[in-house]
C-alpha positions, 0 to 999 in steps of 0.5 A, spaced: 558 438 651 554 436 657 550 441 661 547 440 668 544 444 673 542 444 680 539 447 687 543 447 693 543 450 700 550 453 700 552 460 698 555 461 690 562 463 694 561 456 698 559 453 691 566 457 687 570 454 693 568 447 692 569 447 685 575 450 686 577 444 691 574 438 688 576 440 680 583 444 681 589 442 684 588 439 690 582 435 687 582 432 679 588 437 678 585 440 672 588 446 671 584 453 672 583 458 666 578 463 670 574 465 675 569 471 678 565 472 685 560 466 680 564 463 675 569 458 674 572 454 669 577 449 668 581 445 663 584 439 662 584 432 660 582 434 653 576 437 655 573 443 660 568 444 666 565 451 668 561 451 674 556 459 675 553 459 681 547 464 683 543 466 689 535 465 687 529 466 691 526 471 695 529 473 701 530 468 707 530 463 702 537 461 702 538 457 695 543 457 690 542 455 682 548 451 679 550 451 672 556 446 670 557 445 663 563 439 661 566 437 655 569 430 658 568 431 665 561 428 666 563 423 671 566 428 675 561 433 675 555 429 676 560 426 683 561 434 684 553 436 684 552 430 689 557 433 694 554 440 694 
């Protein structure tokens, strides 16, 4: 299993529905098992990918902190922070 983390522009929503996209049914087709306002994990292929996305900073600092975890989705994840 493989952790990441990353800094982003975009707002933990913005990040959930991306990963939605780019890992769920419309992307690599892995299939949902649960999400929340700052969570989502997939299944899939024999292996999984969870992405938790949280606002940081003081205000009018406008950064998210991702966190992906994946278990043989690695490939994929890091094309996924490159997008975000």
């Amino acid at each position: 299993m493989a952790r990441y983390g990353v800094e982003t522009r975009r707002s933990p929503e913005e990040v959930i529905q991306l990963a939605l996209t780019f890992f769920g049914e419309e992307g690599l087709g892995l299939s949902l098992t649960s999400e929340d306002g700052c969570c989502i994990s997939f299944e899939g292929g024999g292996g999984h990918v969870t992405v938790a996305a949280a606002r940081e900073g003081t205000p009018g600092e406008h950064r998210t902190n991702v966190e992906l975890e994946s278990r043989e989705w690695d490939y994929h994840v890091r094309r996924f922070m490159g997008e975000i």
